[in-house]
Structure formats: structure tokens, C-alpha cells
N, C-alpha and C positions, 0 to 999 in steps of 0.2 A: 504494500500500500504506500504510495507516495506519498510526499507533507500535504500537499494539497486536498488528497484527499482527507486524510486524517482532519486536518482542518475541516473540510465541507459539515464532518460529523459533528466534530467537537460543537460547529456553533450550532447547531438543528437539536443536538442536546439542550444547550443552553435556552433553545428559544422553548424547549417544550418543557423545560423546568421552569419558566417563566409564566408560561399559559396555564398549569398544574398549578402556582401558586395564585395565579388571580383566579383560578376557578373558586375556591377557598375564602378568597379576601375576605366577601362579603357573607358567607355563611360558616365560619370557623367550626361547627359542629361537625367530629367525625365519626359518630355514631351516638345514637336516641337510646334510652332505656328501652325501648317498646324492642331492639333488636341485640343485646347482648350477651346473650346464650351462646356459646360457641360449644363443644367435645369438652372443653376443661371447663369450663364457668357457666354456672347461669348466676343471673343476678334474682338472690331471692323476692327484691321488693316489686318485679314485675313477674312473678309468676303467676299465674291466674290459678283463682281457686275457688270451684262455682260446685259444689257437689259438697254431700256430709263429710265423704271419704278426703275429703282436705282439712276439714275443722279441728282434725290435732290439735293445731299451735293453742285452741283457745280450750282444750281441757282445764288445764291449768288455774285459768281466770275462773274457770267453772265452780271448781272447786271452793277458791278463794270464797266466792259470792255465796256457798252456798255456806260455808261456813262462816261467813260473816253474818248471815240471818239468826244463825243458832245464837251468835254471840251478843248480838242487838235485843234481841228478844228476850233476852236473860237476863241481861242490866236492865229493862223495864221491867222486867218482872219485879226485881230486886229492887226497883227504886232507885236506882243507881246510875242518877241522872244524866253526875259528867263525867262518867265513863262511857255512859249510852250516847250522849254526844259525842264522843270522840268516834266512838263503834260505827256512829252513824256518820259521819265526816268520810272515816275511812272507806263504808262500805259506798257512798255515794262517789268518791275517787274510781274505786275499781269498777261502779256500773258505769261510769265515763271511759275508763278504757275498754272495756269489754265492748262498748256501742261502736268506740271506733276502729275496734276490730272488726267485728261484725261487717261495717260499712269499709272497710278496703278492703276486705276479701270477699264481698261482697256474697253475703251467703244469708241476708236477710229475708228472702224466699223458702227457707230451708228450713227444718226444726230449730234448730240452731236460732233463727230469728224469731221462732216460737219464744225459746226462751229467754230470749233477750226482751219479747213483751210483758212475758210473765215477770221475771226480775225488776222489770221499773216499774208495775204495777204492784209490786213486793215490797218496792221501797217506799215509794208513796204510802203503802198503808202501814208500814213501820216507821216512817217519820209521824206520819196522822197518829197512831197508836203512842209515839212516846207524849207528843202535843198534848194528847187527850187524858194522858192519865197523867201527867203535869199540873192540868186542869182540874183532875179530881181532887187532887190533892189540896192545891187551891181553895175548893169548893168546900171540902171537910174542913180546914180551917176558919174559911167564914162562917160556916153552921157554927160551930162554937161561939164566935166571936159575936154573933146576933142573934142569939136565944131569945130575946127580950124582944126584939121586933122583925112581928110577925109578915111585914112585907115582904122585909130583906130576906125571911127565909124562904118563902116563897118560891122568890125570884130565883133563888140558891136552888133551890129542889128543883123548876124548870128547868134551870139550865143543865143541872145532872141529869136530870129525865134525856133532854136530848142529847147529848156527850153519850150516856146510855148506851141510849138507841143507835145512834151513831155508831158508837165501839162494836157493837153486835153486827151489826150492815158490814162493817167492815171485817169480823173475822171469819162469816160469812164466805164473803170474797174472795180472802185470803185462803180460806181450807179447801175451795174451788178448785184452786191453781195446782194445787199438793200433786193429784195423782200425774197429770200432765207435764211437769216440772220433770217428779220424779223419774218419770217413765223415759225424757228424755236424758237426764242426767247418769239414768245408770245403761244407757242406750251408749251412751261415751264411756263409761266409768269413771265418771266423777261421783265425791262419796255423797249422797242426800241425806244423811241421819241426821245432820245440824239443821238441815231445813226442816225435815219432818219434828224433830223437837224443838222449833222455833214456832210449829204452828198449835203444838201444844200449848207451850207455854203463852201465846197470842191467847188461846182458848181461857187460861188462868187468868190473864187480865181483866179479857172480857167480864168472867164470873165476879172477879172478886167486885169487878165498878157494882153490879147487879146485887151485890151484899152492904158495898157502902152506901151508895143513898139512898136507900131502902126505908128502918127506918118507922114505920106504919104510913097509914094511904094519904092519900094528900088529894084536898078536895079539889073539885072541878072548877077549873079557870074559867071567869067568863069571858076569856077573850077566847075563842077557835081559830082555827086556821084550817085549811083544803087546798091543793094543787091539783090543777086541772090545765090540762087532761092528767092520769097518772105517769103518762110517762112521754118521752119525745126525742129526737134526734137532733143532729146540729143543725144550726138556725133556728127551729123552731122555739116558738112564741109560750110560756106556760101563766096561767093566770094564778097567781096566789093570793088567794083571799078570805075574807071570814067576818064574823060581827063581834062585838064589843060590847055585850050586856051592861048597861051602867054607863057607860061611856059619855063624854061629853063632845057634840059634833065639832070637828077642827082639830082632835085629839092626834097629835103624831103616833102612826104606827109603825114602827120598824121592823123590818123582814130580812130574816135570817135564813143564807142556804149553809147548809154543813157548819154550821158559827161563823160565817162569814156575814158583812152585810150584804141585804142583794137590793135592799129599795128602803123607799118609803112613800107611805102614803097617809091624807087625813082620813080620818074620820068622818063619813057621811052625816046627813042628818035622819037616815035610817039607823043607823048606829052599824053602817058595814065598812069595809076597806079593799082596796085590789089593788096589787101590784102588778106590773108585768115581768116576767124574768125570760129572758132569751140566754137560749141555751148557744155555749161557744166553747173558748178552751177549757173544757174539763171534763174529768174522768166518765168513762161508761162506767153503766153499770147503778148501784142504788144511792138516792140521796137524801137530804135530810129538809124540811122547813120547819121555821118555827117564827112566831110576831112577839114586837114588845109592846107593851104602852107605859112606859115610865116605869115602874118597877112590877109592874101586871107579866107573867110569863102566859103565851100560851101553849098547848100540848103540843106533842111532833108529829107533823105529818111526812110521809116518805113518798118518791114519787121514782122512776126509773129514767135513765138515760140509756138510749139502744145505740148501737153501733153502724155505721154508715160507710160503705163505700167511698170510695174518694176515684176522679179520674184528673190525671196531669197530662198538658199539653206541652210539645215545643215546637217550635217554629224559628227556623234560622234566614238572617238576611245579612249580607256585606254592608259593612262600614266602609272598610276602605282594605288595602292590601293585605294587611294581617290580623285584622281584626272581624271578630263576627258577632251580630245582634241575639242574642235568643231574646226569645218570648215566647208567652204560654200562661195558660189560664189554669187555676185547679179550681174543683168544682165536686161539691158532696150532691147528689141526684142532679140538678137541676140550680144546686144556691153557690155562690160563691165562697169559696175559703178566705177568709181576711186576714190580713196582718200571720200570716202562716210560713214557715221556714221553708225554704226551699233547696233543694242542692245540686248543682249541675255537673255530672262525671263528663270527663273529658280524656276519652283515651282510657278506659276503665281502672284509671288511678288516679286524676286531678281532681281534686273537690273545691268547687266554686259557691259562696253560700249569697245567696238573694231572698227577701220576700214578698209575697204576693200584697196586693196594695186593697182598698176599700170594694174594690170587684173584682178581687179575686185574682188577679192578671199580676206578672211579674216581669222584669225585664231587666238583661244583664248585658253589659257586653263584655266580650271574651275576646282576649289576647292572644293569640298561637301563631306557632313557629312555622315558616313553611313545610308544607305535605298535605298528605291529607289524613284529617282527626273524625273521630267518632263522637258525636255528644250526647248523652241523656240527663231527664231531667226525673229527680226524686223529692218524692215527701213521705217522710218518716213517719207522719202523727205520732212524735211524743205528746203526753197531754191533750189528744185529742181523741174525742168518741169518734175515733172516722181510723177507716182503715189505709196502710201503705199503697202506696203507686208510685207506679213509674211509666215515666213517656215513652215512645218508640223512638228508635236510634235514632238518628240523623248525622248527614255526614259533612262534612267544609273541608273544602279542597281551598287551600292558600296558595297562591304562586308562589315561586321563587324571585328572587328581584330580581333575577339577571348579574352579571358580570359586571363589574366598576370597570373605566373605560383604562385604570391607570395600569394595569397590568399589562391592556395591548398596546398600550402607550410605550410602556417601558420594553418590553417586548420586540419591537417593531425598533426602536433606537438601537438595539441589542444586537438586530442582524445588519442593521444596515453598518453597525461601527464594525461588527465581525467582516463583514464584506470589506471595507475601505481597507480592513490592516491586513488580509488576503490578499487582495489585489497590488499593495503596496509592495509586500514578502514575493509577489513573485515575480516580479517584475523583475531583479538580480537573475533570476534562475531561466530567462529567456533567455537561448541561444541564438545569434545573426541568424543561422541556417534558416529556424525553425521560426523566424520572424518573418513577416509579412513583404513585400519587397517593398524597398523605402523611395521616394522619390530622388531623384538626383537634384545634387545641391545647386542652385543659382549663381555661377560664378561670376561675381564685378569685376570691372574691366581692370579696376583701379585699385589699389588695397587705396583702405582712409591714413592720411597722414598722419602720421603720431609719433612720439615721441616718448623713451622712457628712462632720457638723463637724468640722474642725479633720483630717482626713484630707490626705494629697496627691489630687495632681488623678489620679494613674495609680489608685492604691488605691481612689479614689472611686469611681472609673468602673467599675472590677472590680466592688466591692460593687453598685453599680448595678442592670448586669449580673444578678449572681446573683439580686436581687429581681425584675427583670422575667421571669428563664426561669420564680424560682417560684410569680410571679404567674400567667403564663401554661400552668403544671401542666406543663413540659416536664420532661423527667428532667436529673440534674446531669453527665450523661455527654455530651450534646450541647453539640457546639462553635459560636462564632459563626455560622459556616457555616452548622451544623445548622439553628442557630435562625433565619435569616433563612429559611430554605426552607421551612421548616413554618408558620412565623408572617410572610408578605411583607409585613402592614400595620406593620411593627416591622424592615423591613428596613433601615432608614436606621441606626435605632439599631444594631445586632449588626453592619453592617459596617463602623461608625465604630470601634467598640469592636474591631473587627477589628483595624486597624490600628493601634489603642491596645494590644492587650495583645501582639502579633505583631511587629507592626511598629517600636516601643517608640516612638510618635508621643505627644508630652504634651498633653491638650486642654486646651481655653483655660479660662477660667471661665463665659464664657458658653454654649461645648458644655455644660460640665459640667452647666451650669442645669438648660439645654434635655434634657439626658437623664434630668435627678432628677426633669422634670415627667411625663416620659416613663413613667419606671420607678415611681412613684409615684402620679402622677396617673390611668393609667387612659387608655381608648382617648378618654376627650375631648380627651387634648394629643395623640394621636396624629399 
């Protein structure tokens, strides 16, 4: 292979290492999580895991949770407040990691997410249960403290009346969940004996509240209370109301769901009341009412919440090059979900969180990288009487931006200076033969007069030089070089002079002569 060659390659390397680095510029990423599996590595955080036979990793959490029930239950048993808060700290810790396990391995379709409903309906009613019997305690101490009047005991004895009732509703619920927990927990083998004696001991609470405000009967209130209809779904409208035997028309009556406030309303001049209660974020399943009027309690009535379907929409539109619109509406039958969490997968690992507005409708925009990505849209119903959904896939294809202009900029500079310093290098390595034929020199009649006394010997020779090219009609652009190939009868002279102006060689005096007869004299000293 000749230099030439060698060269041709060398630079076609150079320009395609150049074209390989701008391909890059703009997008530095050399490979996505979604593809890093190779024979030696998979990366576990993208491994998909959509079946029970994956649920392994969260036995463990299973466990924890379930022995956290036995342990929480136990410290209310015992009255054993702030340890039961702590118990309870802890266990609401671990139902947060457990959910968000759940939710990236995305197995909330599965038993698996069975139990994950069951457990935060477990926890709720063991935080309600330590609350309540907080309260009782409470309640026994003011009976003491107001023996002597007879309002204040009253009011004291309603209010246990409904805590009661309440307690019962709930352990109720709680003992519900027992076999289906369990069935799933030793489905895994995780151990359930803390849960099942957590729902005992849930049973002992309840008993013993039904021993403390006890007590003998306690006469009939004249205020009532009813909820109608008895029972309803999200959105739906409930009327709570009742009369006020005695009562004075304008009288404020205050209306309690589960010891919460839920209204108030006056006093008619029939001596009635109604509030309305619209059902939203809270638990399915049984609840509580109960009215005040001043230290007046009235009895409890209980009404049910049913459980509802949910459907989630999404809908995707371009913003602009990398960005993309979703939107989507959730929707229990026919009503809107309001003020509702929402969560958007992206690539079934990214979790994007939004909520639905006063109609239900939600809307995000999404950032992503060029390719193309998969988005769905989810709603969990934590806290809500309405069941899980999820949207249909959808897909957004991003462009690529393209190539930055500076790499073929640089590029394109790259070959043309490779070419200039080839072209340069071979120019030496042309032989006369194998050179093109040159035109013949112009000879003038006359050489130009000149003169180079009293000159140095290098200077002389220059001048020389420039007399013999323009005796010989050469142009002033042609170098010694030039001139010995176009004019070979004069070759002696232009490659002595070579070495004179180049090679910075000083000639004697008698070259000098010999070149001024040369350059002077005409092809007779030739």
C-alpha cells in the first residue's frame, strides 16, 4: 500500500469518527432502562412482574403488616396509649411501602392487591378503634366528674351510646376481612396468627366499651334522628333528619357522621330538622348518625355506604417536540370523581401524580425523551367507596431532533484540510516522466538588465534567479522546483539556487560567476 493510499484511509477514518460523534451530540443517551438485560445482567428495577408467581419480594412486608396488627391491637387492649401510637406510626410506615410496592410491580389486579385493600381498611379501623377507646376513657372520667348534673350526663351517655355502636360496626368489618386476608397470607406463607389475635382482641375492646357505659337504661331522648335513604353510593345525596320534642323553633341542631361534624340545621316551627349529607371521600361499608341541640344527645342511627365502580379515561395530544398532553375524565356510573388522585404510568415504571378537578377531568403534561413510550392512566381509591381503574394504553411517539449542524461543520473542515496536506505531501513525490507535459518556456529576446555589485552572495543569487525565470517568460509564482521542470536545460542553475534560498547554503564566488553568466548571458553559457 502506498503513502497515498494509507492517507486516503487514514482521513475517511477521521471523517467517520467525526459523523459517529455528532450523531450523539444531541442525544448522549447510550442505552434506556427499558433495554439493559444482556446474558450477564439484567437490571432488576425494570423487570416486569405482573402474575402472583412474582410477589416474592413482598412476603416479607406481608409479614411485617401482619404482625404489626397483633401488636397494635394489644397496646389498645392494654390501654397502652403511646406505645399504641408508636405501633401505629410504624404500622402506617410499612402500609406506605407495601402500597408502593404493590404499585411498581404493578400487581394490584392480583390477590396481592386484594390484600393491600384489606390492610388499609385494617388500618383505618385500628386507628378508629384506638381514637374510640381514647374517647371512652375520656367519657368515664367525665361521668365521675358530673354526677350532680344531670345534662352533662346525658350528653356523656349519648355520646358513649354512639362510640358504642360505632366500635361494634367496626369490629364487625374488621372480623369480615379475617378469612380472606388469611387465606391469602398463608397462600404466600406469611405467618397470620398476629392478625387473627389482633381480631380477637379488636372483639375485647369492643365488649368491654358495651360493659363500661352500661350502667342501667337511660331514658329516651327527645330529640330523634333517621337517615334516608338507608344506605347510598358516591355522590349520592342522604337526608338526615328528625324532631325535637320540646324544642324551641330556630334551635341549632348539629349533625354528626361517625363523631365527625356533617351539618347543621335550625329548628322548624314544626319542631323538625334536615340536613343534607352527600356522600364523597369515605369509607364503604356501615356508618354512624347522630344530632345535638346544646347538651340534648340524640340516639344513633346507622345507614350503609355501597361500593361503586369507577371508569378512567386518557387521551393524549402534542404540545410540542417532546412533550405530551394527557387528559381524561374519571367517573363513578355516570357522576364525576372530584378532587381525586390520579396516577399516570409511563413506560410501566414512571409514576406521574395529577388530580381530577370539580368535573371530574384531569390534565397533565408529560415530558419524555425521544422514542416511542406507552402511557396509562390509574386511580387507586384509597379512601374511597369506588372501586380501582385503569385506562387503556396509549402510545406517543417523540421524534428525534435531528443532528446539530456542528459536527458536519467540523467534519466537512476535517476533509477538506486532510485533502490540502495530501495534495501538498505529494507533490515532492511526482516524477518529470510521470508528469503531464509542461508547456515550453517563452524565451525574451533580451535578458533584463541588472546588476549585483556590491550585493551579498545569498541576495545575489536571488536576484539572479528572478532574471533568468524572467528571461525565460516563466511567471513569478513558480518555484525553483517549478523552474527546473519546465526549463531542464537550466536545471543545474534552479536546483543550486534551491539549496541556496531553502537550504540557506552560501555560494562561493565563483558559483556566483558561473550563475550571473548563466542568468545573463543566455543559452550560450548554458
Amino acid at each position: 500500500m502506498n503513502r497515498r493510499a494509507s492517507h486516503v484511509i487514514l482521513a475517511a477514518a477521521a471523517v467517520l469518527v467525526l459523523l459517529l460523534l455528532g450523531a450523539q451530540a444531541t442525544a448522549p443517551l447510550l442505552y434506556t432502562a427499558e433495554n439493559t438485560a444482556t446474558a450477564a445482567h439484567a437490571d432488576p428495577a425494570t423487570v416486569q412482574k405482573k402474575s402472583p408467581g412474582n410477589a416474592d419480594a413482598l412476603v416479607p412486608l406481608m409479614d411485617d403488616l401482619l404482625g404489626q396488627t397483633g401488636t397494635l391491637a394489644l397496646t389498645i387492649k392494654l390501654k397502652d396509649y403511646e406505645s399504641a401510637e408508636s405501633d401505629l406510626a410504624r404500622y402506617s410506615e410499612l402500609s406506605r411501602q407495601f402500597d408502593r410496592l404493590v404499585v411498581t410491580l404493578d400487581v394490584s389486579g392480583t390477590d396481592i392487591g386484594e390484600f393491600q385493600q384489606n390492610n388499609r381498611k385494617n388500618q383505618e379501623a385500628l386507628t378508629t378503634l384506638l381514637n374510640d377507646t381514647r374517647r371512652f376513657d375520656d367519657l368515664k372520667r367525665l361521668e365521675i366528674e358530673v354526677q350532680g348534673d344531670d345534662g352533662q350526663r346525658m350528653a356523656i351517655a349519648y355520646e358513649g351510646e354512639a362510640l358504642r355502636q360505632k366500635m361494634r360496626e367496626g369490629f364487625s368489618a374488621y372480623a369480615e376481612r379475617e378469612t380472606a386476608t388469611t387465606r391469602i397470607a398463608e397462600h404466600y406463607g406469611a405467618n397470620a396468627t398476629p392478625y387473627q389475635a389482633s381480631v380477637e382482641d379488636f372483639a375485647e375492646v369492643a365488649d368491654a366499651a358495651d360493659d363500661r357505659t352500661g350502667g342501667g337504661s337511660t331514658p329516651k331522648s327527645p330529640l330523634d334522628v333517621a337517615v334516608t335513604p338507608g344506605e347510598g353510593r358516591y355522590a349520592d345525596t342522604l337526608l338526615i333528619a328528625g324532631t325535637y320534642i320540646g324544642g324551641m323553633p330556630g334551635t341549632p341542631i348539629e349533625v354528626y357522621v361517625d363523631s365527625r361534624p356533617a351539618g347543621t340545621a335550625a329548628l322548624g316551627d314544626d319542631r323538625t330538622y334536615a340536613c343534607s349529607y352527600r356522600i364523597g371521600r369515605v369509607l364503604a361499608g356501615p356508618h354512624l348518625a347522630y344530632a345535638t341541640a346544646g347538651a340534648i344527645y340524640s340516639e344513633v342511627a346507622t345507614f350503609a355506604i355501597l361500593t361503586e365502580n369507577t371508569t378512567i379515561t386518557l387521551a393524549l395530544a402534542e404540545v410540542n417536540r417532546t412533550a405530551v398532553a394527557c387528559t381524561g375524565n374519571l367517573t363513578a356510573g355516570d357522576r364525576p370523581v372530584t378532587g381525586a388522585p390520579v396516577l399516570l404510568r409511563v413506560d410501566d415504571a414512571t409514576l406521574i401524580s395529577t388530580q381530577t378537578d370539580g368535573n371530574g377531568t384531569y390534565a397533565q403534561d408529560v415530558v419524555l425523551p425521544a422514542g416511542e413510550h406507552t402511557l396509562r392512566a390509574e386511580f387507586h381509591a384509597a379512601g374511597y367507596p369506588l372501586n380501582a381503574s385503569e385506562s387503556h394504553e396509549e402510545t406517543a411517539v417523540i421524534p428525534d431532533e435531528g443532528l446539530s449542524a456542528l459536527p458536519f461543520v467540523a467534519a466537512l473542515a476535517a476533509a477538506a484540510g486532510t485533502g490540502w496536506y495530501l495534495r501538498r505531501r505529494a507533490r515532492p513525490e511526482e516524477s518529470p516522466a510521470a508528469a503531464a507535459p509542461l508547456p515550453e518556456p517563452e524565451i525574451v529576446e533580451t535578458p533584463a538588465a541588472v546588476t549585483i555589485a556590491g550585493l551579498p552572495l545569498r541576495e545575489a543569487a536571488t536576484v539572479l534567479f528572478r532574471a533568468l525565470r524572467a528571461w525565460l517568460g516563466l511567471p513569478e509564482t513558480k518555484t525553483p522546483r517549478d523552474c527546473a521542470r519546465i526549463a531542464p536545460a537550466h536545471a543545474g542553475f534552479f536546483e543550486r539556487y534551491e539549496l541556496i534560498r531553502y537550504a540557506g547554503e552560501t555560494p562561493t564566488k565563483e558559483e556566483l560567476r558561473a550563475m550571473e553568466e548563466e542568468a545573463l548571458g543566455g543559452d550560450e553559457h548554458a
